[in-house]
PDB file of N, CA, C and O in Angstrom:
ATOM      1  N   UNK A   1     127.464 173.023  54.644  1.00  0.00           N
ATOM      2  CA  UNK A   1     128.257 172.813  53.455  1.00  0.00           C
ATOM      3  C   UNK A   1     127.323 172.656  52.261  1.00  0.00           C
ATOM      4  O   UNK A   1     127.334 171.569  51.684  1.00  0.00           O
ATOM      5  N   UNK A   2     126.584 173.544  51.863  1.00  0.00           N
ATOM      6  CA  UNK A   2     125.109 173.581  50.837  1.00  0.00           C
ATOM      7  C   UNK A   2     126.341 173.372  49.615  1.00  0.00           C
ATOM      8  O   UNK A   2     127.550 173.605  49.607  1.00  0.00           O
ATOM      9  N   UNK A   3     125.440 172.847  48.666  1.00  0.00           N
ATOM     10  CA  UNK A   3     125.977 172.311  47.506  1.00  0.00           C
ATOM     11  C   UNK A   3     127.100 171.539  47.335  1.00  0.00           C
ATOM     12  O   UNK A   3     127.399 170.585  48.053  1.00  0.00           O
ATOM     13  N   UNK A   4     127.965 172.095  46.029  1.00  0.00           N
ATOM     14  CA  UNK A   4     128.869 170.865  46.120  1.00  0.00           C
ATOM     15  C   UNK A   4     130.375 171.694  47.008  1.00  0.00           C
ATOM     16  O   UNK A   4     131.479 171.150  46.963  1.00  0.00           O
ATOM     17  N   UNK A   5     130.171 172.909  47.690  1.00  0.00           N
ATOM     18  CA  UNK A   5     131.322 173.230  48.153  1.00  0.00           C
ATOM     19  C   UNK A   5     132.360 172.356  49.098  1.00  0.00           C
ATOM     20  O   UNK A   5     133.575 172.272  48.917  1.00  0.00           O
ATOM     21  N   UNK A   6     131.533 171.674  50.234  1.00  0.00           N
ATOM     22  CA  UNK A   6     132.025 169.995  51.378  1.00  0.00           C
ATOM     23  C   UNK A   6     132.777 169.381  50.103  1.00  0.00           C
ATOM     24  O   UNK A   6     133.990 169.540  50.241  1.00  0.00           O
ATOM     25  N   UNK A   7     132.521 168.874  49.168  1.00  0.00           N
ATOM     26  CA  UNK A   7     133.031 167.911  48.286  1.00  0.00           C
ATOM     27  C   UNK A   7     134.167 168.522  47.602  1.00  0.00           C
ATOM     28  O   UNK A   7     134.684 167.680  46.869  1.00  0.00           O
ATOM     29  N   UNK A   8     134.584 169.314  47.565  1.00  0.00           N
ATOM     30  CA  UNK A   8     135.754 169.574  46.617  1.00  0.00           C
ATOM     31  C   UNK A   8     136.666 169.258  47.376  1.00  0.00           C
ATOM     32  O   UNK A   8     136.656 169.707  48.523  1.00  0.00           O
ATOM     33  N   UNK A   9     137.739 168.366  46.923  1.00  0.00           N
ATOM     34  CA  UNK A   9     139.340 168.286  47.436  1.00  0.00           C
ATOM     35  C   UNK A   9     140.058 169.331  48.395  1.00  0.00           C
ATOM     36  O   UNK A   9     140.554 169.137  49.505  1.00  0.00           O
ATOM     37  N   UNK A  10     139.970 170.481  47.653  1.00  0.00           N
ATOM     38  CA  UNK A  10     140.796 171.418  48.878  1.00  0.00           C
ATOM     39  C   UNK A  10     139.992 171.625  49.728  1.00  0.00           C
ATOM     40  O   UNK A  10     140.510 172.252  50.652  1.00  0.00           O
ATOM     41  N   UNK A  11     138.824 171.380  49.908  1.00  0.00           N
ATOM     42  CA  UNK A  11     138.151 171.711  51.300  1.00  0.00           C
ATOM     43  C   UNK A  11     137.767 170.752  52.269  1.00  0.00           C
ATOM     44  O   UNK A  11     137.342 171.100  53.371  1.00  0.00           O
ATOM     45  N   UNK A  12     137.912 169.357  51.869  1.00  0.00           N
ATOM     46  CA  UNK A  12     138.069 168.450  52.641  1.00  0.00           C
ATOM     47  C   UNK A  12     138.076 168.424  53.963  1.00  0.00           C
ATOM     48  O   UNK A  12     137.119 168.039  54.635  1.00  0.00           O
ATOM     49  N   UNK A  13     139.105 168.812  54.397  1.00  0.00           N
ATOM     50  CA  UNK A  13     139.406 169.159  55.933  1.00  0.00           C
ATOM     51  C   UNK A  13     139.168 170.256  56.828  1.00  0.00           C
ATOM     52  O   UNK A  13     139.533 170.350  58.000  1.00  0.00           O
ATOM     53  N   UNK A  14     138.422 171.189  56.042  1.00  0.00           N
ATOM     54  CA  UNK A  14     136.832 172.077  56.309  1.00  0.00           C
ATOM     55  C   UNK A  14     136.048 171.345  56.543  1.00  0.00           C
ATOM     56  O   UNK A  14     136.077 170.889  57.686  1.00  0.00           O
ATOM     57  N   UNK A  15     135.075 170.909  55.704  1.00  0.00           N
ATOM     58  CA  UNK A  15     133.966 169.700  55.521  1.00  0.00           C
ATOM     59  C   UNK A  15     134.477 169.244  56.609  1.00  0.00           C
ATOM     60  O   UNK A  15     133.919 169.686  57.613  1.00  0.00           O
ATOM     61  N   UNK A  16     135.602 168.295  56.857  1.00  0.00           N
ATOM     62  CA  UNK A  16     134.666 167.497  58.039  1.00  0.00           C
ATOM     63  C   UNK A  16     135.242 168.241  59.438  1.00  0.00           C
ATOM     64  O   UNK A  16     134.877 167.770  60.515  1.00  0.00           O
ATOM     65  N   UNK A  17     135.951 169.155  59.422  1.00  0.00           N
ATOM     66  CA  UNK A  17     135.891 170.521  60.918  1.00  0.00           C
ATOM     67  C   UNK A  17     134.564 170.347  61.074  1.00  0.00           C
ATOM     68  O   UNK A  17     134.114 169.728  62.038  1.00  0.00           O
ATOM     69  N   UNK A  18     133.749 170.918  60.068  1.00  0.00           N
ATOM     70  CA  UNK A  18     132.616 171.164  60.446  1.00  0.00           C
ATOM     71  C   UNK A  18     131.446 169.961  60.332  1.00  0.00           C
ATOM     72  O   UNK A  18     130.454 170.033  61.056  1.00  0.00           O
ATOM     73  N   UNK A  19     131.581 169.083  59.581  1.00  0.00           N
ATOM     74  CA  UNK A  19     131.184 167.833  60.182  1.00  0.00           C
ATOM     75  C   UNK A  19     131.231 167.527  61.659  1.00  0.00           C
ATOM     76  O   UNK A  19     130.241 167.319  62.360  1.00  0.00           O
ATOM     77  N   UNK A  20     132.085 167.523  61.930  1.00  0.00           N
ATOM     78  CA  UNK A  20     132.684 167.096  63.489  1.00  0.00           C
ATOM     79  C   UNK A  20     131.708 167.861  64.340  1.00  0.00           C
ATOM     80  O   UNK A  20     131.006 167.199  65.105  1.00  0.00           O
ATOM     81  N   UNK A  21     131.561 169.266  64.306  1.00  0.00           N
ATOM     82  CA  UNK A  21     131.154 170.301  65.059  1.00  0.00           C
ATOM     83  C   UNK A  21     129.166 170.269  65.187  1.00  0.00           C
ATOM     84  O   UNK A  21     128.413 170.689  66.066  1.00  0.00           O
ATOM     85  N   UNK A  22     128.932 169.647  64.016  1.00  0.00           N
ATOM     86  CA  UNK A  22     127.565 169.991  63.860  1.00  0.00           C
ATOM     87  C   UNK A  22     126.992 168.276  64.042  1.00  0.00           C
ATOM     88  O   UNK A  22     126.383 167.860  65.028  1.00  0.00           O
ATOM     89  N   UNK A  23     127.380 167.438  62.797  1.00  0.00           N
ATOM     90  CA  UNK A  23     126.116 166.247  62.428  1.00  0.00           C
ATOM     91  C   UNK A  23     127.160 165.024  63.090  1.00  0.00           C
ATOM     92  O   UNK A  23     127.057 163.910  62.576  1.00  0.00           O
ATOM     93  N   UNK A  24     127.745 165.129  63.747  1.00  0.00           N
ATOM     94  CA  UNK A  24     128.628 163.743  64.254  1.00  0.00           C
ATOM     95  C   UNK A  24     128.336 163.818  65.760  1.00  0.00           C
ATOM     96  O   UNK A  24     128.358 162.804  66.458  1.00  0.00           O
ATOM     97  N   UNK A  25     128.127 164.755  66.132  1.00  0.00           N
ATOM     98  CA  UNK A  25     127.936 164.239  67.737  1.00  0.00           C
ATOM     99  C   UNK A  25     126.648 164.361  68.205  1.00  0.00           C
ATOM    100  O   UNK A  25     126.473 164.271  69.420  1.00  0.00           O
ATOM    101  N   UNK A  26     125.381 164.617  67.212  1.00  0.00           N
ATOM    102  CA  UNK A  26     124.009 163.805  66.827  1.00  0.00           C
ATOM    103  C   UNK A  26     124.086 162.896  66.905  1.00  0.00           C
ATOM    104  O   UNK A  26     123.795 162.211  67.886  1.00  0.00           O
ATOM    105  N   UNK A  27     124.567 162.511  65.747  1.00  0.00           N
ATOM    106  CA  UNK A  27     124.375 161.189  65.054  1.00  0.00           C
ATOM    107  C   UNK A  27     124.986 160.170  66.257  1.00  0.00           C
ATOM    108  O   UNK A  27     124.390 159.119  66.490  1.00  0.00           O
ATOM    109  N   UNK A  28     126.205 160.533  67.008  1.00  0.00           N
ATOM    110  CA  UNK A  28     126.457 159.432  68.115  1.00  0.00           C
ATOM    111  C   UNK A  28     125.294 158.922  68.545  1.00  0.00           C
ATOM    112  O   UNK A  28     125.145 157.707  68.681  1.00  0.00           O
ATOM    113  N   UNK A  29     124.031 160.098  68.889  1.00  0.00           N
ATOM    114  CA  UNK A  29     122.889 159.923  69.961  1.00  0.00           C
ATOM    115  C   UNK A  29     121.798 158.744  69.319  1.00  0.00           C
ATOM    116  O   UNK A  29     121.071 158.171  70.131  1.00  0.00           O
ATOM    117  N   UNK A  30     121.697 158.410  67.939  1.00  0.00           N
ATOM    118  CA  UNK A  30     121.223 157.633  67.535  1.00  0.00           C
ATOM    119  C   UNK A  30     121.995 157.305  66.407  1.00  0.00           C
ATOM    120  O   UNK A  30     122.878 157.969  65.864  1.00  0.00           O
ATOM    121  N   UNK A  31     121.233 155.414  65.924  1.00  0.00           N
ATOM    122  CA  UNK A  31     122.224 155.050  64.869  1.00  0.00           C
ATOM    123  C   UNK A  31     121.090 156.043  63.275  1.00  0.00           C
ATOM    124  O   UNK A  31     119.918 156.360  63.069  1.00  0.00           O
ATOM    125  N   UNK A  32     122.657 156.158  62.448  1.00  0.00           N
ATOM    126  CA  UNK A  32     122.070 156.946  61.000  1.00  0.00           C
ATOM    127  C   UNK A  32     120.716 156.113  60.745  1.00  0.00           C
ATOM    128  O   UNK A  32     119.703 156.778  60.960  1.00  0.00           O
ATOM    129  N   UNK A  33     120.501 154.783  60.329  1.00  0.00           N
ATOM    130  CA  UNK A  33     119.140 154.500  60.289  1.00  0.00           C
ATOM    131  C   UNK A  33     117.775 155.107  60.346  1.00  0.00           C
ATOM    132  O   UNK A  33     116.792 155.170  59.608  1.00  0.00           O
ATOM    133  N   UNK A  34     118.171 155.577  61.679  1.00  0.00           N
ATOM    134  CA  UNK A  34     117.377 156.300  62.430  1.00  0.00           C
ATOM    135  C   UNK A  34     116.861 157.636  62.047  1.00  0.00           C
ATOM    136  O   UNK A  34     115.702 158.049  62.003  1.00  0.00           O
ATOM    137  N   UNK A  35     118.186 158.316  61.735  1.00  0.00           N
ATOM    138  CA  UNK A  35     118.241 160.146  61.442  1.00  0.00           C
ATOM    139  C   UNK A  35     117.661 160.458  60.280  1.00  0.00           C
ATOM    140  O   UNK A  35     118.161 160.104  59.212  1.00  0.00           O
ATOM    141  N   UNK A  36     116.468 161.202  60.361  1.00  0.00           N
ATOM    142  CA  UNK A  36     116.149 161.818  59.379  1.00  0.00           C
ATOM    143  C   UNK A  36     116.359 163.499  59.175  1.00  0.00           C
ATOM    144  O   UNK A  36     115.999 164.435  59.889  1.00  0.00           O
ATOM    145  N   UNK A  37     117.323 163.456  57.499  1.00  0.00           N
ATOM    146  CA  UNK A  37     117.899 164.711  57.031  1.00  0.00           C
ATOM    147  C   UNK A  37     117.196 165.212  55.892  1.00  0.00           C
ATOM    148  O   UNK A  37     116.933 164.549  54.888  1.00  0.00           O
ATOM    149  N   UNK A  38     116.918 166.342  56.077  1.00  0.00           N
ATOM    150  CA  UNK A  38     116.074 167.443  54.944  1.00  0.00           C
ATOM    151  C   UNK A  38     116.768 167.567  53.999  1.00  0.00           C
ATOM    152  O   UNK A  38     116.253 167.029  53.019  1.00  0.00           O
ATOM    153  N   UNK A  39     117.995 168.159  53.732  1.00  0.00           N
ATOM    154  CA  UNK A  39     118.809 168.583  52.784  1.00  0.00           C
ATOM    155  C   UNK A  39     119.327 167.309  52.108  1.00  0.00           C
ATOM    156  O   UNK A  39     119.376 166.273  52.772  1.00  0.00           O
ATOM    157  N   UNK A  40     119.717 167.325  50.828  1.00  0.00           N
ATOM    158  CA  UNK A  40     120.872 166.490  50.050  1.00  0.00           C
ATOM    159  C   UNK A  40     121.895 166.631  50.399  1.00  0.00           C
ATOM    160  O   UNK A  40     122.407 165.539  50.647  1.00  0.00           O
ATOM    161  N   UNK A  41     122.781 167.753  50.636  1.00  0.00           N
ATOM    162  CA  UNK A  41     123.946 167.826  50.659  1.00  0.00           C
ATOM    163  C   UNK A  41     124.210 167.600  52.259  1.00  0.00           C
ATOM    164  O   UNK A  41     125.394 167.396  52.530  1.00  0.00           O
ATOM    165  N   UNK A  42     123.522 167.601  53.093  1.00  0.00           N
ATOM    166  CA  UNK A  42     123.933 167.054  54.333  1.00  0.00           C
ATOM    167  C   UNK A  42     123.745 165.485  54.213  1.00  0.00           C
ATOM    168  O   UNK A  42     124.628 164.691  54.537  1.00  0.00           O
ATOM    169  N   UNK A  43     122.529 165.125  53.723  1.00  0.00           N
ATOM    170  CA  UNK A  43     122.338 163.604  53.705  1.00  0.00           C
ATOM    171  C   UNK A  43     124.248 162.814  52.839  1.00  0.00           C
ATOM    172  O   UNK A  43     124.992 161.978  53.354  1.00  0.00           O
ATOM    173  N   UNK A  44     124.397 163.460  51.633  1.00  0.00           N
ATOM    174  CA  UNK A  44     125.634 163.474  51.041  1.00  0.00           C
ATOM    175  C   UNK A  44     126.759 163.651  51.710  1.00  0.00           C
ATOM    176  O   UNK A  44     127.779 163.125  51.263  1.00  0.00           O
ATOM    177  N   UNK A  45     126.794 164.146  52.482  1.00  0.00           N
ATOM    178  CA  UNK A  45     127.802 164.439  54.173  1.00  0.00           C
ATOM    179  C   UNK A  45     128.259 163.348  54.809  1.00  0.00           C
ATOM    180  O   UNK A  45     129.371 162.826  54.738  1.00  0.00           O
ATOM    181  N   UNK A  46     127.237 163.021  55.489  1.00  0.00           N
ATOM    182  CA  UNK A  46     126.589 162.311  56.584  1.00  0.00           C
ATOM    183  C   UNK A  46     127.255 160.545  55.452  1.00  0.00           C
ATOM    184  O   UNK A  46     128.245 159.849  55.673  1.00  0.00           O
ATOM    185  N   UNK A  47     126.362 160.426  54.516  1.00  0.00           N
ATOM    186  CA  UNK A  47     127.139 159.271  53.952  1.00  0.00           C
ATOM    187  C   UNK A  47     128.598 159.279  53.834  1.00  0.00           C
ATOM    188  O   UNK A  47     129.215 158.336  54.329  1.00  0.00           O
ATOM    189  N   UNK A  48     129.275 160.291  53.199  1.00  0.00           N
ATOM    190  CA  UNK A  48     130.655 160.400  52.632  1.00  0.00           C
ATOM    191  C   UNK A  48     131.451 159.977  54.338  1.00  0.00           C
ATOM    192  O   UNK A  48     132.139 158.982  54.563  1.00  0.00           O
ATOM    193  N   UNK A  49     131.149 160.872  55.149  1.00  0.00           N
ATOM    194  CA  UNK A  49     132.369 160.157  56.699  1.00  0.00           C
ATOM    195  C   UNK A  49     131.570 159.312  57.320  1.00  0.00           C
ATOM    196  O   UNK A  49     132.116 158.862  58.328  1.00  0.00           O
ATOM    197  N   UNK A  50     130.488 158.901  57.137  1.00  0.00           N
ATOM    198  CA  UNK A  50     129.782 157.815  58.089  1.00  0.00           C
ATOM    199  C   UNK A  50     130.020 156.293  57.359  1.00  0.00           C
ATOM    200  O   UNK A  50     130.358 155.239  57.897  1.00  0.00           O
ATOM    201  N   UNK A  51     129.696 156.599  55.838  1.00  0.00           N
ATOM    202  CA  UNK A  51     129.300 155.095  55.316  1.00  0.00           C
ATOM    203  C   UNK A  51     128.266 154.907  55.580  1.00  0.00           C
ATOM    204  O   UNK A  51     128.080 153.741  55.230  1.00  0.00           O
ATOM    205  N   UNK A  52     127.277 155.324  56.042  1.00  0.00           N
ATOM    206  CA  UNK A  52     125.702 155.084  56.132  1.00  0.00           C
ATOM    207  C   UNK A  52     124.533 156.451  55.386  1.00  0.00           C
ATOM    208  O   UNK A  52     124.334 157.666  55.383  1.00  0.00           O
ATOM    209  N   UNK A  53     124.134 155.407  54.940  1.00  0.00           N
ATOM    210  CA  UNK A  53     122.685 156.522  54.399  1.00  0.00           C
ATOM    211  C   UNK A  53     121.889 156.741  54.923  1.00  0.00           C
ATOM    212  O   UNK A  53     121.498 155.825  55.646  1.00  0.00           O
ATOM    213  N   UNK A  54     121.157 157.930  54.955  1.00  0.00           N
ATOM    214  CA  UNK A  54     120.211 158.917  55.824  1.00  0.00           C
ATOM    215  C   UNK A  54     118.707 158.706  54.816  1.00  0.00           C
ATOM    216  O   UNK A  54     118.555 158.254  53.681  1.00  0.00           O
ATOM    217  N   UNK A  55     117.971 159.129  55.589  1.00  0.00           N
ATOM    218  CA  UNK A  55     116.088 159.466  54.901  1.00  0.00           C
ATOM    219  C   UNK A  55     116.123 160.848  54.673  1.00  0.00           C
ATOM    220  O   UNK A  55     117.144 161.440  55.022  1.00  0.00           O
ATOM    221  N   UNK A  56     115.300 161.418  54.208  1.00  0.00           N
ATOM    222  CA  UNK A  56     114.420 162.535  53.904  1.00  0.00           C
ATOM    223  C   UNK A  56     113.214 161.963  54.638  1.00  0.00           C
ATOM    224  O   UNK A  56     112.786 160.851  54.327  1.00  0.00           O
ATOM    225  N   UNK A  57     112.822 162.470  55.312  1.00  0.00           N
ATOM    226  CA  UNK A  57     111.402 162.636  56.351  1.00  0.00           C
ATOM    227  C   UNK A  57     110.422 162.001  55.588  1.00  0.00           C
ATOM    228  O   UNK A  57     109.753 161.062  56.020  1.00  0.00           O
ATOM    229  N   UNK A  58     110.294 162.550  54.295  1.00  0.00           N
ATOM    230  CA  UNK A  58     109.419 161.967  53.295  1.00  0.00           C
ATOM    231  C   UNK A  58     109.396 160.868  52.623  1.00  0.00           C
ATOM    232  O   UNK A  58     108.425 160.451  51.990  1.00  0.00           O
ATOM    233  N   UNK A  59     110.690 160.229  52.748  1.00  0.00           N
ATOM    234  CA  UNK A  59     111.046 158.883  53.024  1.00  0.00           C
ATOM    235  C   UNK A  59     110.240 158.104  53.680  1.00  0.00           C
ATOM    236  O   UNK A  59     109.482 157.231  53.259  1.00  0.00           O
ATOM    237  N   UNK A  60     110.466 158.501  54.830  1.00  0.00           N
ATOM    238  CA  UNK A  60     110.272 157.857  55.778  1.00  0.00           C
ATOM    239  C   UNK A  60     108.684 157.480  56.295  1.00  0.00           C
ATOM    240  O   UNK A  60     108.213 156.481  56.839  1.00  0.00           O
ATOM    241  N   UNK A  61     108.018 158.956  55.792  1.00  0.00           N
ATOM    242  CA  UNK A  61     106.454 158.917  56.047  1.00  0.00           C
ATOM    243  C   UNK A  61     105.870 157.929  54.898  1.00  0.00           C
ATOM    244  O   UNK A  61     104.985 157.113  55.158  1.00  0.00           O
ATOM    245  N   UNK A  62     106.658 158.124  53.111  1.00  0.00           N
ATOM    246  CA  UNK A  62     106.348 156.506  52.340  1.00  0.00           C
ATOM    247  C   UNK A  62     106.458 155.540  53.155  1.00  0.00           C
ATOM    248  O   UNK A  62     105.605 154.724  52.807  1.00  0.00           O
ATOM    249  N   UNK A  63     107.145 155.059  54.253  1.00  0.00           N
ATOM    250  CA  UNK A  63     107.450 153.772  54.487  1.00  0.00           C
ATOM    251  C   UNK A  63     106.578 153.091  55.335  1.00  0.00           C
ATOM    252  O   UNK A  63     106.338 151.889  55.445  1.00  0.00           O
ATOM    253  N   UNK A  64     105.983 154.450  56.137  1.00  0.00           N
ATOM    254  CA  UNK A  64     104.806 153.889  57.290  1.00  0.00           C
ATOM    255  C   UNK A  64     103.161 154.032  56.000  1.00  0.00           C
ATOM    256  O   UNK A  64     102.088 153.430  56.038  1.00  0.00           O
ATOM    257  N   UNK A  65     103.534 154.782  55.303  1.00  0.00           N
ATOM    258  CA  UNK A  65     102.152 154.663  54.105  1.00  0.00           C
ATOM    259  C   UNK A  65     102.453 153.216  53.862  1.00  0.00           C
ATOM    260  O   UNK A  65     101.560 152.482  54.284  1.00  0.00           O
ATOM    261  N   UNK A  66     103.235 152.741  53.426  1.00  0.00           N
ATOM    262  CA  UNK A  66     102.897 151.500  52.667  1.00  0.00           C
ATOM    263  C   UNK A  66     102.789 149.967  53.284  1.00  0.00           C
ATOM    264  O   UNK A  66     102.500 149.024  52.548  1.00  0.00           O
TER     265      UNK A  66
END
């Protein structure tokens, strides 16, 4: 769902079909905390039906730098 297409109103119930199909039955396998996502608009996903926020990898490699 690249850009803001997931987010528009009429597609809603696209977005999360395909939510369902792809980043939700991952994410069961570990908690979001955990998951690190490349893209914005998946990280933007992933928050909008989870309620939890995701890293960027590069995140994450700041966190063991510091």
């Amino acid at each position: 769902m690249a850009g803001t297409f997931g987010h528009e109103s009429d597609k809603l119930q696209m977005s999360k079909d395909i939510y369902g199909l792809s980043w939700a039955p991952n994410l069961d396998k570990l908690p979001t905390e955990r998951c690190l996502v490349t893209g914005y608009s998946c990280r933007s996903q992933v928050k909008r039906f989870e309620q939890a926020p995701t890293k960027h990898p590069l995140q994450a490699v700041l966190q063991l730098l510091d």
